[in-house]
C-alpha positions as CSV (number, residue, x, y, z in Angstrom):
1,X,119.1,167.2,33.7
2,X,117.6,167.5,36.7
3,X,114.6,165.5,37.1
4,X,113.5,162.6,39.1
5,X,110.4,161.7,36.4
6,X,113.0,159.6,34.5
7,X,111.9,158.3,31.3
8,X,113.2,155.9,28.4
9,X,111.9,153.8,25.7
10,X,114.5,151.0,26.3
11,X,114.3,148.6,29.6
12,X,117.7,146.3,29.8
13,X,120.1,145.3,31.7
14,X,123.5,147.0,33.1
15,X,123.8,149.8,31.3
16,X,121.0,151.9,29.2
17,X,122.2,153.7,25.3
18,X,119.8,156.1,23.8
19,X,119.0,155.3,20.3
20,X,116.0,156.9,19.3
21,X,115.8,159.1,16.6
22,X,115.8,162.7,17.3
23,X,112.5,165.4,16.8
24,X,114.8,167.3,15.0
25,X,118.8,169.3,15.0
26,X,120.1,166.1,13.1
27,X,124.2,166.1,13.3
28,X,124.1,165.4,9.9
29,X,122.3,168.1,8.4
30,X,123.8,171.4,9.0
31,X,122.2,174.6,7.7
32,X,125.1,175.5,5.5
33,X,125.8,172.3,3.4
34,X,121.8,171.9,3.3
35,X,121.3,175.3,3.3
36,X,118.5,174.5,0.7
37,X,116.4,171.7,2.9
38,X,117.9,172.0,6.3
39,X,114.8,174.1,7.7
40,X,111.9,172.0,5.8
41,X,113.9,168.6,7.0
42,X,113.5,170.6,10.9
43,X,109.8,170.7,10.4
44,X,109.1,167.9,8.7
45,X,111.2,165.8,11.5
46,X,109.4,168.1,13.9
47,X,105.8,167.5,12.7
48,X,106.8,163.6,13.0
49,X,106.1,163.7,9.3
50,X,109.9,162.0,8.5
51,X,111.9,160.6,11.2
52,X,115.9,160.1,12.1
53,X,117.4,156.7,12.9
54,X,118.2,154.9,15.8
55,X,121.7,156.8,16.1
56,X,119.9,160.3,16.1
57,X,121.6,160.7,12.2
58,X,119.2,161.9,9.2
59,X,121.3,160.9,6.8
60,X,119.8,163.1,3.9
61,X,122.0,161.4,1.0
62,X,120.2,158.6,1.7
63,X,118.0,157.1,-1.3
64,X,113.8,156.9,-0.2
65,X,112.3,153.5,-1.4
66,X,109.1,153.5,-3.0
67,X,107.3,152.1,-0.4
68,X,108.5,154.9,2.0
69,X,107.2,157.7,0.1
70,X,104.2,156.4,0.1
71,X,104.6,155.6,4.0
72,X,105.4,159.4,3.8
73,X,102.8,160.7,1.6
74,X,99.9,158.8,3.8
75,X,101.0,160.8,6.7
76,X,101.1,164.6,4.7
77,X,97.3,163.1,3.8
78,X,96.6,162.8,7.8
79,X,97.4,159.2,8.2
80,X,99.7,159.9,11.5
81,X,97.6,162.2,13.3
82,X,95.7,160.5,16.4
83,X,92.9,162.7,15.9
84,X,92.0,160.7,12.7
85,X,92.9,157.6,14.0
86,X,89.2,156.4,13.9
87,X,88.9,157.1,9.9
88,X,92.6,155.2,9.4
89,X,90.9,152.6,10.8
90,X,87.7,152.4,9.0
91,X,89.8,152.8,5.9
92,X,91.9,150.1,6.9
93,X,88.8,147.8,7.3
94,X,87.5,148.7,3.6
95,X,91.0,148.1,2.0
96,X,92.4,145.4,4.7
97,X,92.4,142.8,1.4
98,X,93.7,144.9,-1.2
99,X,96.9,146.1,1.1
100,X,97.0,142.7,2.9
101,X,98.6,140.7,-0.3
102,X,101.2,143.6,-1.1
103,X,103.5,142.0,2.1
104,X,103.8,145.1,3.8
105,X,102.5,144.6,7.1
106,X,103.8,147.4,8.7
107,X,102.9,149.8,6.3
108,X,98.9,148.8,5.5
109,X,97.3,151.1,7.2
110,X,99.1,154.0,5.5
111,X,98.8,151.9,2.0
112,X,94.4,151.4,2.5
113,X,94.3,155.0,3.7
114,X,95.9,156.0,0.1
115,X,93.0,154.3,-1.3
116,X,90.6,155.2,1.0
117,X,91.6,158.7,-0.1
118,X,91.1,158.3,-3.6
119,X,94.9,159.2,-4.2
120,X,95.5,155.8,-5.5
121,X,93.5,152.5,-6.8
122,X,94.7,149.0,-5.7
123,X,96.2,148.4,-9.0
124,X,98.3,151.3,-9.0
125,X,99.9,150.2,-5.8
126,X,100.0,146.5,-7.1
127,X,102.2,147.8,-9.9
128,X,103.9,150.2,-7.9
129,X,105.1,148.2,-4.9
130,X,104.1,144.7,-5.9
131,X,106.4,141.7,-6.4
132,X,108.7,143.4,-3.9
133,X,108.9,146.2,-5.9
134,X,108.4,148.9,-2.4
135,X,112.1,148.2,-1.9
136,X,113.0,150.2,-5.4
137,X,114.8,153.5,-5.0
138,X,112.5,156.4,-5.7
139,X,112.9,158.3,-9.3
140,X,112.3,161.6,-9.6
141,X,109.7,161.3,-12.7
142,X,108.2,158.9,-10.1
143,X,107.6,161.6,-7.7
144,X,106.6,163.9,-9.6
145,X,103.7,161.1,-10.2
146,X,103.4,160.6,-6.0
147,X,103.3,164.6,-5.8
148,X,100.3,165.3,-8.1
149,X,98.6,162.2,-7.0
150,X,98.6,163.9,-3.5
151,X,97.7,167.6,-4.6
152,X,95.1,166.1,-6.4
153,X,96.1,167.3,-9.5
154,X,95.9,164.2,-11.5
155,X,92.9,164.9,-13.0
156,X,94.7,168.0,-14.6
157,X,97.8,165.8,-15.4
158,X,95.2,163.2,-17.5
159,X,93.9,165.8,-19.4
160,X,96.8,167.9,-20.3
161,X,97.4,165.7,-23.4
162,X,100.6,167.7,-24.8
163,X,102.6,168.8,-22.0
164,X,105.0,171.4,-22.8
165,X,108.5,171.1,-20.7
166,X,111.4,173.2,-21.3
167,X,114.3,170.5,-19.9
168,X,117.2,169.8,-21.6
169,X,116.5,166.0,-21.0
170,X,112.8,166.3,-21.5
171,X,113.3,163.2,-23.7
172,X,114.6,160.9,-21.4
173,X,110.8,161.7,-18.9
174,X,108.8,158.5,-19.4
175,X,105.5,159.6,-21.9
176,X,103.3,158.8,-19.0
177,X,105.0,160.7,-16.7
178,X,105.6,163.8,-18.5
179,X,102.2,165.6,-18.0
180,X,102.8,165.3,-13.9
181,X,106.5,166.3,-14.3
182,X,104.4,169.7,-15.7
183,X,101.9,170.2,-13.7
184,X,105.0,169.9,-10.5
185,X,107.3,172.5,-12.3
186,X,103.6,174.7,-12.2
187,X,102.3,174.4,-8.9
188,X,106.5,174.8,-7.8
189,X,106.2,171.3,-6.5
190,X,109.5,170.2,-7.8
191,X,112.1,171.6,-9.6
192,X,114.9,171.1,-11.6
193,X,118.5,170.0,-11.1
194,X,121.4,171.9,-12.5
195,X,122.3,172.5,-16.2
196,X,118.3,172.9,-17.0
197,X,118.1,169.3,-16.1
198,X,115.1,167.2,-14.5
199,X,117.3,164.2,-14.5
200,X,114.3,161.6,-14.1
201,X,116.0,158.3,-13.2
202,X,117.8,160.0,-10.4
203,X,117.1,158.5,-7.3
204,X,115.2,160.7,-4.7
205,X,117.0,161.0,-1.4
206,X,116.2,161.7,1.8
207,X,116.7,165.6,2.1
208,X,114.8,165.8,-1.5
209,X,111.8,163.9,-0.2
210,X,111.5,166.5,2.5
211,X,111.6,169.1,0.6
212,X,109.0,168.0,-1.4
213,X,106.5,166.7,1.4
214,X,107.3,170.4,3.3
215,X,106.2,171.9,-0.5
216,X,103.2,169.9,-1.1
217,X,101.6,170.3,2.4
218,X,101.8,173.9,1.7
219,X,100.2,173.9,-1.3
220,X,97.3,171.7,-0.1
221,X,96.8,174.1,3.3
222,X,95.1,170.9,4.8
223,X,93.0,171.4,7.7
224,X,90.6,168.8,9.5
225,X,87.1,169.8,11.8
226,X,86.2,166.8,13.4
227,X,82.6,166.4,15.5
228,X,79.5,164.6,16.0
229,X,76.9,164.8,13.9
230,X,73.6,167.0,15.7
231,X,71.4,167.7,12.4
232,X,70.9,166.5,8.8
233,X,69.1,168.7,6.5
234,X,68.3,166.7,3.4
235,X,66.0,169.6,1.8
236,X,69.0,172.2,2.0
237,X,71.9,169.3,1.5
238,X,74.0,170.5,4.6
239,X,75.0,168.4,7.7
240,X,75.4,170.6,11.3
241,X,77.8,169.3,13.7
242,X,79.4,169.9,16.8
243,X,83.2,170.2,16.9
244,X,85.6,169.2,19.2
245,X,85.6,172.2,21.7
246,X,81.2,171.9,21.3
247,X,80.9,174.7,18.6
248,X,77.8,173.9,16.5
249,X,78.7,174.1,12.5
250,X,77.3,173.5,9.6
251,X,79.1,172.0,6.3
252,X,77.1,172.9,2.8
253,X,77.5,169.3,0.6
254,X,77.9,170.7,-3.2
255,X,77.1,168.2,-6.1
256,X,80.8,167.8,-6.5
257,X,81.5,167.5,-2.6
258,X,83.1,163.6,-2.4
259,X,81.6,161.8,0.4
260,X,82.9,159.3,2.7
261,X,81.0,156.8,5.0
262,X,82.6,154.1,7.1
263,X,85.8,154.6,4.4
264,X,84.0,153.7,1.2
265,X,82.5,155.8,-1.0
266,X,78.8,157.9,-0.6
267,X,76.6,159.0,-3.5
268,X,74.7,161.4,-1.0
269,X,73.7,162.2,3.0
270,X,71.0,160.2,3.2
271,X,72.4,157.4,5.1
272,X,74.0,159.9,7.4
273,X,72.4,160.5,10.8
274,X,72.8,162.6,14.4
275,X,75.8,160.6,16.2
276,X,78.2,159.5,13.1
277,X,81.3,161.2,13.4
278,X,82.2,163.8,11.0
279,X,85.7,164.8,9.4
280,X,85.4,167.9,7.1
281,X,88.6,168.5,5.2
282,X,89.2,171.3,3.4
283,X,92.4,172.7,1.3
284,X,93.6,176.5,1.8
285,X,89.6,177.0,3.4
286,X,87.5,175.1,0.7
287,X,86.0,172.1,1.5
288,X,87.8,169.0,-0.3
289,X,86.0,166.3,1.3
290,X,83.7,165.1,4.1
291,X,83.8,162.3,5.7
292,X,81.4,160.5,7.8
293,X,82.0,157.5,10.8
294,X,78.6,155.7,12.0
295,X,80.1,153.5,14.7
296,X,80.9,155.7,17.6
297,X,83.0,154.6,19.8
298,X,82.3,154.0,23.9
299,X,84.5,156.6,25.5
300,X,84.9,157.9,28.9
301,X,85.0,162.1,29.1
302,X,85.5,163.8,32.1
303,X,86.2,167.3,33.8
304,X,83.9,170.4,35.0
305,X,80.6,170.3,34.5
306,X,79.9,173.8,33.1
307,X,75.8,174.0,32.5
308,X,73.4,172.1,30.9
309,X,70.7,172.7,28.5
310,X,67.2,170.9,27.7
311,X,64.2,170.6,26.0
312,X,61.3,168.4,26.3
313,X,62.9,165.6,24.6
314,X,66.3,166.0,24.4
315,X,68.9,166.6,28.0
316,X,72.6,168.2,26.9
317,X,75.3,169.0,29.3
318,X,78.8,170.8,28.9
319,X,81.7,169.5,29.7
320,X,84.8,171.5,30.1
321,X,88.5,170.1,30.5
322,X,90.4,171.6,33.5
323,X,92.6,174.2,32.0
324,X,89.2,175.7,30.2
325,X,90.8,175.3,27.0
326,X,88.2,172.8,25.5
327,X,84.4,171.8,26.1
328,X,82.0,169.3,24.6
329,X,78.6,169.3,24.6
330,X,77.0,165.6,25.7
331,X,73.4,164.6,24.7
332,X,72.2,162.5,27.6
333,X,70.4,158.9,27.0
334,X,66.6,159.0,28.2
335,X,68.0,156.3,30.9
336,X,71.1,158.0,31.9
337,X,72.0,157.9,35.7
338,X,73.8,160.3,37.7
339,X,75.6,159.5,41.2
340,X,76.9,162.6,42.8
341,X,79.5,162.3,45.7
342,X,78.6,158.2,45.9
343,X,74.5,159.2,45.7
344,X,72.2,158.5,43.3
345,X,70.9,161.8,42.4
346,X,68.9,163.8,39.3
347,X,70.0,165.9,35.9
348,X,68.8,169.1,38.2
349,X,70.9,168.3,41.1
350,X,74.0,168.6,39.1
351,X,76.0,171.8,40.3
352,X,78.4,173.4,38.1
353,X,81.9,173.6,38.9
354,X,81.8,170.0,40.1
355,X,83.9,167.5,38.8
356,X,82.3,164.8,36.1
357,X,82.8,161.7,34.4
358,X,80.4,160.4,31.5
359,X,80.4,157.2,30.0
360,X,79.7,157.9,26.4
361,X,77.8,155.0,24.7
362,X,76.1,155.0,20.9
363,X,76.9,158.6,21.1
364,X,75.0,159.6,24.4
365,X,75.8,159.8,27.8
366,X,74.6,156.5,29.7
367,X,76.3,156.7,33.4
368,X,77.2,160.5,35.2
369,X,79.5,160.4,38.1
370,X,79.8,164.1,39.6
371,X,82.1,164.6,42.5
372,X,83.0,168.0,45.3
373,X,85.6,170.1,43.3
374,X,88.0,169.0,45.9
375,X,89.5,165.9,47.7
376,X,92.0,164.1,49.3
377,X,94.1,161.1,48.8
378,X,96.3,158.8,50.5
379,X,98.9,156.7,49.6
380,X,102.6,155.6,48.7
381,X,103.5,156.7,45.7
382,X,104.9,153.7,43.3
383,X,106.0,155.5,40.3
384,X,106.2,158.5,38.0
385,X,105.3,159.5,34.2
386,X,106.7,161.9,33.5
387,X,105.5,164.2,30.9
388,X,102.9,166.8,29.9
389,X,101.2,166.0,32.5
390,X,103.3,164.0,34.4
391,X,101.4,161.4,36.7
392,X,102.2,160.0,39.9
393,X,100.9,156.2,40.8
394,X,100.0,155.4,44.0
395,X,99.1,152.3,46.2
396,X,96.1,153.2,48.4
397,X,95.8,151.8,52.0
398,X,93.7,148.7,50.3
399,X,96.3,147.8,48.2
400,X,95.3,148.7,45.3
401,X,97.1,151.0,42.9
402,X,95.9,154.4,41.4
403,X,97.2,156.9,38.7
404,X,97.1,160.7,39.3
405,X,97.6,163.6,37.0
406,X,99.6,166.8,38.3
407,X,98.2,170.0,37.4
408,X,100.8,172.2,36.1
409,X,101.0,174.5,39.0
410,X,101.1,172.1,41.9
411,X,102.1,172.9,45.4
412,X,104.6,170.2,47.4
413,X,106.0,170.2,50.9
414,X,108.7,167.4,51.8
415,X,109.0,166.2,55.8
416,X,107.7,170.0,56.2
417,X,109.9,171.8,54.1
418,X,108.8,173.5,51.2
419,X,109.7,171.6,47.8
420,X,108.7,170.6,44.3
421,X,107.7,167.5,42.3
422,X,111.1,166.3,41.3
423,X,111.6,166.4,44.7
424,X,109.4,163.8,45.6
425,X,110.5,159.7,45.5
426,X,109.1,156.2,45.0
427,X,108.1,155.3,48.4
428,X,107.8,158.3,50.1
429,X,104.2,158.8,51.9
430,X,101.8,161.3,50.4
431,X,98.7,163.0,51.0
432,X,97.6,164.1,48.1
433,X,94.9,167.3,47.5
434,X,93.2,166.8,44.3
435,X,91.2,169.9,42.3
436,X,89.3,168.5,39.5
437,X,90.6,164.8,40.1
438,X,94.3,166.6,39.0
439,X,96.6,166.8,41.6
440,X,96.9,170.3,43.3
441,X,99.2,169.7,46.6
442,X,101.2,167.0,47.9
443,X,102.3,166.5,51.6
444,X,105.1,163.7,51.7
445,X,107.1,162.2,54.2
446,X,109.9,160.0,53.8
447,X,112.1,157.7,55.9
448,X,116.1,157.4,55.0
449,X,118.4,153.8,55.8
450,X,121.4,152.2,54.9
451,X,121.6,149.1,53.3
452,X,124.6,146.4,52.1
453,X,124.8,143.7,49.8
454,X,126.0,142.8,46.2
455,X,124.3,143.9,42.6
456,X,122.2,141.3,41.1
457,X,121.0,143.3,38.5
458,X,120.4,146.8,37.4
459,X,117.0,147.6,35.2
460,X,116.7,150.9,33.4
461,X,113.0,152.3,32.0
462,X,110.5,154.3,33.0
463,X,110.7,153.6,36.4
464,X,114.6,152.2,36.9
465,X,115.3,150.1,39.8
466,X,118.3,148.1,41.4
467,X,117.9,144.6,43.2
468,X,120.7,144.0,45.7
469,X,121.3,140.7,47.3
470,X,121.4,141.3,51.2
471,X,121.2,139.0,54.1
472,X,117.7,139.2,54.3
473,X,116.7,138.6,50.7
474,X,116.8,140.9,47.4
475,X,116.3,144.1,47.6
476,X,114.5,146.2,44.6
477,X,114.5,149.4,45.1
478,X,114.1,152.9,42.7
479,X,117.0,154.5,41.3
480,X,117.3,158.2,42.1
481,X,119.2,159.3,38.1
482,X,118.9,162.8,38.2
483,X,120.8,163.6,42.0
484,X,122.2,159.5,42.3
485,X,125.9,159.6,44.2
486,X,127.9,156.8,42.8
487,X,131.7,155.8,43.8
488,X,133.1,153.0,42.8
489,X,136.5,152.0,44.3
490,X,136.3,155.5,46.2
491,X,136.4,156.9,43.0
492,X,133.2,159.3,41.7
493,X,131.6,157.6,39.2
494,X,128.2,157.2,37.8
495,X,125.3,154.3,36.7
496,X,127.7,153.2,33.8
497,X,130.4,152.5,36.5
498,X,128.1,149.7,38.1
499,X,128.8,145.9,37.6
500,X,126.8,142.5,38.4
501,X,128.6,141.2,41.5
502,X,129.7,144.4,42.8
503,X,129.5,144.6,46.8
504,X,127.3,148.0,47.4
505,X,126.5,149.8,50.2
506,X,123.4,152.3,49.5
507,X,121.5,154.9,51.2
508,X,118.0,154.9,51.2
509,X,115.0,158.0,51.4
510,X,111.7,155.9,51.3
511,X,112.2,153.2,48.4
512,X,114.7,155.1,46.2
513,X,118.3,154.9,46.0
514,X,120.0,158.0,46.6
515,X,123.7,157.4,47.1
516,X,125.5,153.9,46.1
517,X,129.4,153.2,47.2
518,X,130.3,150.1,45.5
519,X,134.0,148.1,45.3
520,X,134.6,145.7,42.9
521,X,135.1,141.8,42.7
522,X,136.0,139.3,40.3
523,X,133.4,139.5,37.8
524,X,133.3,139.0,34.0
525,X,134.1,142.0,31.8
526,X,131.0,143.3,30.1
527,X,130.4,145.0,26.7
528,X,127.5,146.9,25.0
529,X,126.8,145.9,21.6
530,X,124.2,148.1,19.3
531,X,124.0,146.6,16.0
532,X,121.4,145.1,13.3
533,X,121.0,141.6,13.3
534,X,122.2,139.9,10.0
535,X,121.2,136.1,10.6
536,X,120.1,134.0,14.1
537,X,120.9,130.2,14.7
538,X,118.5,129.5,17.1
539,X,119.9,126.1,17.0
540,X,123.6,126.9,18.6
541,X,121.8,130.2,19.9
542,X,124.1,132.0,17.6
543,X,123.7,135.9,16.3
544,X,125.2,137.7,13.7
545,X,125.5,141.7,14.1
546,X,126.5,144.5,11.9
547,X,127.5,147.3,14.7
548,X,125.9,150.2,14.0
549,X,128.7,152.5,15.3
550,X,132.1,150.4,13.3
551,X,129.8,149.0,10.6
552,X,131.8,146.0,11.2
553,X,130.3,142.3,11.4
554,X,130.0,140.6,15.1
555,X,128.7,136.8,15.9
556,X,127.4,136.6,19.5
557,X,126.8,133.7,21.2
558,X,123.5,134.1,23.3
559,X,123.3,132.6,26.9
560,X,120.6,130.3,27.0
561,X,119.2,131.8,29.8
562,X,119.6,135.3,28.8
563,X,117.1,138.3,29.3
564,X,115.1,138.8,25.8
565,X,113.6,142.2,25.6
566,X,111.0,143.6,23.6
567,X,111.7,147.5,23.7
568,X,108.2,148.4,22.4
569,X,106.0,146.2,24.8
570,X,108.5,145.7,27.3
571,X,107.8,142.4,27.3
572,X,109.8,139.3,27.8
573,X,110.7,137.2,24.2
574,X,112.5,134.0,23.4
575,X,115.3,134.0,20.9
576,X,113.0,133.3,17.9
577,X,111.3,136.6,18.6
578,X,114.7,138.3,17.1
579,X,114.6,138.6,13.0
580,X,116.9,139.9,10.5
581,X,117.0,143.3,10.5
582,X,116.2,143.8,14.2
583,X,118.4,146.9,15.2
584,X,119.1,145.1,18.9
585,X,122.0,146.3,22.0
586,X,123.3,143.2,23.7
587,X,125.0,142.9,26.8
588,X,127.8,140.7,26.6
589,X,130.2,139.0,29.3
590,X,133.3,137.7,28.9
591,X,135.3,135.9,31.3
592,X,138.7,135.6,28.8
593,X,137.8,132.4,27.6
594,X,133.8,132.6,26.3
595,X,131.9,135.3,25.1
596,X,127.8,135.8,25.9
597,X,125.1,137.9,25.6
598,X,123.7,138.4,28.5
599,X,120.6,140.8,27.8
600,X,119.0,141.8,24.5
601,X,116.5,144.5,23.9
602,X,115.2,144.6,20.2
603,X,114.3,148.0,19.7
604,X,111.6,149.8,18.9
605,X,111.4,150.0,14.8
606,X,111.5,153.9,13.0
């Protein structure tokens, strides 16, 4: 793959072994053996609504706990998306004590924005999950319960006091599930097995729960307008807003509209006012529910300033994002101020086209910073992001360090020849032109040497590096991984052929390794180990490991003064940071007689 914008989750030491779940094209689910869920386990991987495991498996015959389906079910409700993230929390705030004793701490947001939702009470999920039940395999009559709950067909299940269902084992369906076991066969929700058969104590698995979550987000045709609240019309019952890309709407509240405020409850609009945050849901185009946010949270929103608009109370301007795609209107505090290009200046000076930056406060616009369309920077770059956009990071002449994003058409020359941005390397000089504060050209220069010493330690993550012992200290440079020259021995060979102790001689353009010809010494053999953890002695620093690739059992013995990662944070832990049921890899050495890990990374959970 040909990039230089290398990225990773996982930062350890010696050798690097991707383990996070893939989007989607699971090497366990094929199209003809899962003919029947292989394209609705695709989206739902894809939509990030059900994820793989750490060895990039799906593992559809797997069983679903109860817990996880209603991990699962919270996110077809919205719980996942970052848009809502503001609602997830204010639910989680109403519901923090009714989730908080169910000992799921990983799970509570998804758990109190069930109940924020109305799609369960906190006795349901005390009986549901309670007393440890969340670790209970999944029954089908019990999703059939989840799935109505979720197309808020309940109500319809409650009343419909004689269900009528034409399974052969009809009998064997709980009483109190039956009515929901109906109303799924109806809305084509879930069906039944073979021979006529709902079999209801089956256990769900994997594949089936996808199926089901892809079926139930199509019945409910979700969607979600998200603004800020510009008007409130208590005569006529109807709140206007302004949505996300500054389009004024209005929402109609019927009698039997449910209302949310601040994630409880709302008899009526009267408590809402201009600023709150607004969420209007609606199923297949009707409005299901609208939900309302008073605190507004500070934010910082900036692009082109694209016009303004006033009256004699009230100053608005328009904000549009670089690519045009999106624009939001800003009401302006009566004690704003405005610098432009470093001057204090007025709302009438403000020329559009310009580049802006608003600090959004309460709602309004407290602090305007306007800026030439165009400048330049200098600097050498530090590191890459890459991504969409990428970024580049760059230490400015006063030392300090700034990030940059790349424009997606973005023209680079390289010591004056014509190039492009995986071109470009940590430590090479740049001028950079900026359009819009994005980056639109890039002049670099770059200086190449040769330098010898022996491997101290190799550290893989989103910006890797190498440190090399030399005679004049350690060395820590950036690892070229996309176009790195490695021979070991005289022998090609690549980033997993590289040892601790390994004498190295490496050429050098700016900061980054480019080519590395190593020979080796006597060193200890080392092994990779990825495995979940069964027990830790933190007393005889001790590990026990179920290998995820044999399945078989491994103890470790962990060198006292060994490099503890977390994978998430990236920061450094002690021994006592690792649990059972960690998935970790482990770098162990062995010199014939003892066995160590060296490194550990406990990775990031699914």
């Amino acid at each position: 793959m040909n990039k230089r914008f290398f990225s990773i989750v996982l930062c350890f030491v010696l050798a690097f072994t991707a383990v996070a779940a893939s989007a989607a094209s699971f090497p366990d689910v094929s199209s003809t053996k899962y003919s029947w869920a292989y394209e609705q386990i695709e989206q739902m991987a894809n939509k990030k609504i059900i994820a793989g495991f750490e060895d990039g498996t799906f593992r559809p015959e797997n069983s679903v706990t109860r817990v996880d389906s209603l991990l699962l079910v919270s996110r077809i409700a919205g719980a996942s998306e970052s848009s809502l993230s503001e609602f997830v929390d204010a639910a989680y705030e109403a519901h923090y004590a009714d989730v908080n004793v169910l000992g799921y701490t990983a799970y509570e947001k998804n758990l109190a924005y069930l109940l924020y939702k109305g799609i369960y009470t906190s006795s349901e999920l005390r009986n549901f999950v309670g007393n440890k039940l969340g670790s209970t395999p999944l029954k089908r009559y019990e999703a059939a319960i989840i799935l109505t709950k979720i197309a808020g067909g309940e109500a319809t299940a409650k009343a419909n006091t004689m269900p009528v269902l034409s399974y052969e084992d009809s009998s064997s369906i709980p009483a109190t599930a039956k009515s929901y076991v109906e109303f799924c066969e109806t809305t084509g929700l879930m069906q039944g097995m073979e021979d006529n058969k709902f079999n209801p104590s089956f256990e769900v698995t994997r594949a089936q729960m996808a199926v089901m979550l892809h079926r139930a987000m199509e019945y409910l045709g979700t969607t979600h307008s998200i603004g800020t609240v510009t008007d409130v019309n208590k005569i006529t019952n109807s709140v206007t807003y302004a949505d996300a890309s500054g389009v004024s709407k209005t929402v109609n509240i019927l009698s039997d509209t449910p209302l949310r405020l601040d994630g409880e409850l709302a008899a009526n609009i009267d408590s809402v006012a201009p600023g709150f945050k607004i969420n209007v849901v609606s199923n297949k185009s009707n409005v299901s529910v609208v939900e309302f946010l008073t605190h507004i949270p500070d934010e910082e929103i900036s692009g082109i300033y694209s016009g303004s608009s006033s009256s004699t109370t009230v100053k608005r301007i328009t904000v549009k994002s670089p690519d045009g795609s999106k624009s939001q209107v800003i009401t302006l505090a009566d004690d704003c101020t405005i610098t432009i290009n470093g001057v204090s200046s007025t709302y009438s000076q403000l020329q559009k086209e310009c580049y802006i930056s608003v600090t959004v406060k309460n709602g309004k616009g407290i602090k305007v910073v306007a800026e030439n369309k165009s400048k330049t920077v200098s600097g050498i770059i530090k590191s890459f992001t890459y991504g969409d956009p990428s970024q580049i990071v760059i230490t400015l002449s006063n030392n300090t360090t700034q990030s940059f994003e790349m424009a997606k058409t973005v023209s680079v020359r390289r010591n004056n020849s014509n190039a492009t941005a995986v071109d470009l390397m940590v430590g090479d000089r740049v001028n950079l032109t900026l359009t819009y504060n994005q980056i639109s050209s890039v002049s670099a220069t770059s200086s190449t040497k040769t330098v010898e010493g022996t491997i101290k330690e190799i550290v893989i993550s989103a910006t890797p590096t190498i440190k090399i012992n030399t005679s004049s200290g350690v060395l820590e440079c950036a690892l070229d991984t996309s176009g790195l020259e490695v021979t070991v021995n005289g022998e090609p060979s690549d980033v997993y052929g590289l040892r601790l102790g390994y004498s190295a001689k490496v050429k050098m353009e700016s900061t980054t390794i480019t080519k590395i010809e190593v020979s080796s010494v006597a060193t200890p053999d080392t092994l990779n180990v990825v495995g979940t953890v069964d027990y830790v002695d933190t007393n005889y620093y001790l590990i026990q490991v179920t290998e995820t690739a044999t399945g078989q059992s491994r103890q470790v013995f962990v060198k006292k003064n060994a490099t503890i990662i977390d994978g998430e944070t990236q920061k450094s832990r002690t021994l006592s940071a690792i649990k059972e049921g960690d998935l970790i890899t482990a770098v162990i050495s062995s010199n014939g007689f003892t066995s160590e890990a060296i490194s550990i990374v406990i990775l990031p959970k699914e």
